[in-house]
C-alpha positions in Angstrom: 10.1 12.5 1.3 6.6 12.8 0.2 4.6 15.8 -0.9 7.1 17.5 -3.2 8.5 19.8 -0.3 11.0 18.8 2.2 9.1 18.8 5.5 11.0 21.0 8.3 13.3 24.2 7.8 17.1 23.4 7.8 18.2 22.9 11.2 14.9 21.9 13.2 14.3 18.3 14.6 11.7 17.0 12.4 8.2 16.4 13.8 5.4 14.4 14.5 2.0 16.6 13.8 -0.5 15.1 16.6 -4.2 15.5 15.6 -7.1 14.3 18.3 -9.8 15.6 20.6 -9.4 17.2 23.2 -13.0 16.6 24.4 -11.7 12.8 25.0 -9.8 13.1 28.2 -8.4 9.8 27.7 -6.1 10.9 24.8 -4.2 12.2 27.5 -3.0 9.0 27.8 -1.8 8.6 24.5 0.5 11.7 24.8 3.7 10.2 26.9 3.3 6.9 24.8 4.6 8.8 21.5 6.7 10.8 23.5 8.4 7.7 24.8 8.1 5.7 21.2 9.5 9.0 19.3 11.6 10.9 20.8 14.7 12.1 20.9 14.0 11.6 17.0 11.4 13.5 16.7 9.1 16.3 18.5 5.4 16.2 18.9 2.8 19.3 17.5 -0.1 18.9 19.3 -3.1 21.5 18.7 -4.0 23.8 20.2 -0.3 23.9 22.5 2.0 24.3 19.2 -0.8 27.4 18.3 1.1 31.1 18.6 -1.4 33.3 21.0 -2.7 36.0 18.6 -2.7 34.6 14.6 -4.7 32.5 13.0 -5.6 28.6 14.0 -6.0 27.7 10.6 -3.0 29.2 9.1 -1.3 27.7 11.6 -2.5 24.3 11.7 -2.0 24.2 7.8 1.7 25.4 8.5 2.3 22.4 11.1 0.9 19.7 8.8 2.7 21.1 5.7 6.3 20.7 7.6 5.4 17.7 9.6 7.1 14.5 8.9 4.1 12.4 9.6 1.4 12.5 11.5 -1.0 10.8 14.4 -4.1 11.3 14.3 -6.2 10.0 16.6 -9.9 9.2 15.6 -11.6 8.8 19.1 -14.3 10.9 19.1 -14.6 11.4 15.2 -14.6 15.1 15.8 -14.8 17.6 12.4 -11.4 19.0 13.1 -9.7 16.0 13.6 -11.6 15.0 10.2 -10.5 18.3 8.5 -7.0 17.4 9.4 -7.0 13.9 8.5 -8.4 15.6 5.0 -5.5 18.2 5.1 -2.7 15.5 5.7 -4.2 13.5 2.7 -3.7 16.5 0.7 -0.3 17.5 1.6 0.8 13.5 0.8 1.8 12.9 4.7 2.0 9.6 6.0 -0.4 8.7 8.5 -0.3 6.6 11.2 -4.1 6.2 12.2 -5.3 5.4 15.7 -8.3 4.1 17.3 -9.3 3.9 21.0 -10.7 0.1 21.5 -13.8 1.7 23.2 -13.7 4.9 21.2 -17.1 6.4 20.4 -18.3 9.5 18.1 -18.7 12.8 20.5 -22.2 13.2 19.4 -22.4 16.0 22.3 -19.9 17.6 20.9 -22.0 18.2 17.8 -25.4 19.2 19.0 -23.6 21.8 21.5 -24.7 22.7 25.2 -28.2 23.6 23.6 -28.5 19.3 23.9 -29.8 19.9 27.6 -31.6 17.0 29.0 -31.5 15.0 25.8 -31.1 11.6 26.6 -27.8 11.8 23.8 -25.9 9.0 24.4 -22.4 8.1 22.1 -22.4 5.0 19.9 -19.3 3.1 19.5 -17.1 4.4 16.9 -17.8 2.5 14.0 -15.4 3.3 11.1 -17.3 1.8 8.9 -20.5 3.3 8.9 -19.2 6.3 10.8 -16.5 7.7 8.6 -17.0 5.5 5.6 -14.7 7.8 3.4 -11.8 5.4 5.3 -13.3 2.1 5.8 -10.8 0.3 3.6 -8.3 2.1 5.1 -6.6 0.3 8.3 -5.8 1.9 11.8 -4.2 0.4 14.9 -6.0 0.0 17.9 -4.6 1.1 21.1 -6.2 1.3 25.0 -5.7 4.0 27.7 -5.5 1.1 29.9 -2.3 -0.5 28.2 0.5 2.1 27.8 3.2 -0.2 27.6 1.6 -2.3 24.3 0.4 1.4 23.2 3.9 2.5 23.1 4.7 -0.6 21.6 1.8 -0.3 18.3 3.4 3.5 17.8 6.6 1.7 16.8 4.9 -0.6 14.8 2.4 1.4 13.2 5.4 3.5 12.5 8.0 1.0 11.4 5.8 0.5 8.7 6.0 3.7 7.2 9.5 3.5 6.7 9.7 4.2 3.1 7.6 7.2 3.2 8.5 9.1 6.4 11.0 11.9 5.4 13.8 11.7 8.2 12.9 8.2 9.2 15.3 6.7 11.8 15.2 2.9 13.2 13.9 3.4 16.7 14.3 0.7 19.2 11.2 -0.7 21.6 12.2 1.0 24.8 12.1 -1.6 27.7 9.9 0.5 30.6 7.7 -2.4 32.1 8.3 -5.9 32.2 5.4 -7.0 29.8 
């Protein structure tokens, strides 16, 4: 258990909060690989489908992250939200399994809005480094939309090695789906 408060209420199947953009349409991809690596063990929170129509997003979103068990989060993109909530899972002490598209780049569009017209705005390769220097020395796991069955396959590892700080942790074995 990290964070000083047991994550969960009694009687709920501990979680997995998801963080990502949903302006990269090849996230989409990612979603039935951590289904497949996590549950019956645990259930997924992505935003904005675990939000409750009529309160608050941030409230809520704090709420999710505070009870989670861990977290993905899912830098493609480099969106502010998904920053704010890589910031907000720091906070609350939960671990973090970090992910990076191999071709992800930074949604610069995203960030100069519709009023970008014909600007010729095109969307550098995500370079943690230089883009989100705040975490260079911090590793992430690459993974490809093209590759399910190894993306299933770096979930498990990625969280295998947060073992010792994952509260309700549970030894999950490498479904075999493809012959890889």
């Amino acid at each position: 258990m990290t964070g000083g408060r047991k994550p969960g209420r009694p009687g709920t199947k501990p979680y997995c909060f998801v963080s990502y953009s949903s302006r990269e349409s090849h996230v989409n991809v990612l979603f039935p690989c951590l289904w497949i690596a996590l549950a019956p063990h645990f259930g997924l929170r992505l935003t904005p489908s675990a939000l409750e129509s009529g309160a608050g997003q941030r409230p809520q979103i704090v709420n999710l992250i505070e009870r989670c068990s861990f977290a993905v989060v899912v830098l493609d993109g480099l969106r502010p939200n998904v920053t704010y909530e890589y910031g907000l899972l720091e906070a609350y002490k939960r671990p973090v399994i970090l992910l990076k598209e191999k071709n992800a780049t930074v949604d610069v569009r995203s960030l100069v809005g519709e009023t970008a017209g014909n600007l010729a705005v095109t969307s550098p390769a995500l370079n943690i480094d230089s883009h989100f220097s705040d975490i260079k020395d911090v590793n992430y796991a690459e993974w490809s939309w093209l590759d399910p069955a190894n993306t299933v396959k770096t979930v498990l590892q990625e969280y295998k090695k947060k073992k010792s700080s994952i509260a309700g942790y549970v030894e999950i074995k490498e479904p075999r789906l493809w012959d890889t």
